[in-house]
N, C-alpha and C positions, 0 to 999 in steps of 0.2 A: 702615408701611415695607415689610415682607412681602408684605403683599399687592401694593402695586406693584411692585416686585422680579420678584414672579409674572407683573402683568398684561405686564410689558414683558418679558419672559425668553417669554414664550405668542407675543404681537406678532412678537417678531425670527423664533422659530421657522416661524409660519406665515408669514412673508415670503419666508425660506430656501428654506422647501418650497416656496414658488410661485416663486420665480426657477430651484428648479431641475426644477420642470416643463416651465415654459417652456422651458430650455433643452434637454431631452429633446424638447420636439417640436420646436425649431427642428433639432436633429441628423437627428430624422425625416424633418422635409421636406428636410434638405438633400440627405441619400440618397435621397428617391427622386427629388429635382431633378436626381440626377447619376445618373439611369437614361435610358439612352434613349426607351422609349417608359411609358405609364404603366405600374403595374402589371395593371390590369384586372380581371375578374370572376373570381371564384373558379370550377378548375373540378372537376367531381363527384367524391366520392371512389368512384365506380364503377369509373373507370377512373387514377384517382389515386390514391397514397397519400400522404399529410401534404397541405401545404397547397401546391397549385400553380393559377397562376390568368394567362388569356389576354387580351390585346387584341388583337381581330381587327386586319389591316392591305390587305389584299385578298381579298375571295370571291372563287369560280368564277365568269366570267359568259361572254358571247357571244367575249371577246377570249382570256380566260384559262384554263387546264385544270387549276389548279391553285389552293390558296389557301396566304395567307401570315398568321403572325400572330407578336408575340411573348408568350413562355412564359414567367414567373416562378417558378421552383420554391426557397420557401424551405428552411434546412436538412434533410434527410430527407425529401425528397418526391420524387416522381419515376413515371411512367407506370407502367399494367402493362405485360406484355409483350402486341406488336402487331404485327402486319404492314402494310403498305403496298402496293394491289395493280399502280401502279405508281411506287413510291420515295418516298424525302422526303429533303431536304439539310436540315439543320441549322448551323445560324450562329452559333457560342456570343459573345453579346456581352457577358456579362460573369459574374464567378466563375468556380465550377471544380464539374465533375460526372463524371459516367459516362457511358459509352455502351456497350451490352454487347449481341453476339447471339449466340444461343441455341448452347447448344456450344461459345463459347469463353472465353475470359477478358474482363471487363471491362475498358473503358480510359478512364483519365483524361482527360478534356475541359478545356480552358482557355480564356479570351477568346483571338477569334482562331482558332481552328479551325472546324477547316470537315468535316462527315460526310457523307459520300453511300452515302445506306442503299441497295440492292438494292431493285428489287421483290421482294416474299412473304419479304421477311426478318425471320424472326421476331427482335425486338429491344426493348429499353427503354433509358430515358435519364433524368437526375434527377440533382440535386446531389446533394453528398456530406453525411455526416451529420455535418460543422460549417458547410460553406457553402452561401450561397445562389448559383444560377446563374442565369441569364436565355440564352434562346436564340431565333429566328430559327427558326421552323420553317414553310417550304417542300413544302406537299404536293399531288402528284400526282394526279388522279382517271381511275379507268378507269370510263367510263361515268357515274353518282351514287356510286360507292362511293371513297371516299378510307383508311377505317382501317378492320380489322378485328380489335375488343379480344379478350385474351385473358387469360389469368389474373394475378393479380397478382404481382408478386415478392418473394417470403417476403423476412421477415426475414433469417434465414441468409443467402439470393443478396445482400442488400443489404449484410450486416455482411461476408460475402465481398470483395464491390467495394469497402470500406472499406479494407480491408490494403493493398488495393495502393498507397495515397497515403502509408504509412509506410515 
């Protein structure tokens, strides 16, 4: 009697756990079903911190001077600091981040805003360190060069851009 008690008490258990797997990855696909474009490739932590990853949407070609892709950046991730040698607009499509250049205070980003960076503005961008953002980013090229990386953004500068959302 025991021992059955066991085998069916083990049975409901791993049932449990796999209904509520499944349900964990149907909540997954349902969020990123309700992103605009996919997530895409991961990209380097060279010029990245934490996890922030691209789908191209247009290259440079004979029509265009400029290319387009969107940007995923999960919680705590976010570019180094960069310049732009002529400009980039950014499209926040969804969450909430930063946008900060160099010298001055960081500024919260939300769906819905719209940035238009300066050529050779030194700047970075990235969610905040509970949410994830997605963005529309829009870049300009002078000649072959479109970005030129620069160093990354300490900790500090990012726990700084934190205060300001409380």
């Amino acid at each position: 009697m025991n021992r059955a008690v066991l085998i069916v008490s083990v049975i409901a258990i791993t049932l449990l756990i796999a209904c509520n797997n499944n349900k964990n990855q149907e909540n997954m696909n349902e969020q990123n079903n309700n992103s605009l474009y996919p997530k895409g490739d991961k990209l380097s932590n060279e010029w990245f911190s934490g996890n922030a990853f691209l789908t191209p949407l247009i290259v440079k070609d004979k029509n265009n001077e400029f290319s387009a892709g969107s940007v995923t950046f999960e919680p705590g991730a976010r570019t180094n600091w960069h310049t732009h040698p002529k400009g980039q607009v950014l499209l926040v499509i969804e969450g909430n981040g930063f946008y900060q250049e160099k010298g001055k205070s960081a500024q919260p980003i939300k769906k819905g805003d719209v940035i238009n960076i300066p050529e050779n503005t030194e700047h970075w961008h990235g969610a905040t360190a509970t949410t994830k953002m997605v963005h529309i980013a829009i870049t300009n090229y002078k000649d072959d060069e479109q970005v030129t990386w620069l160093q990354a953004v300490t900790d500090d500068e990012f726990t700084e851009a934190n205060k300001t959302t409380n």
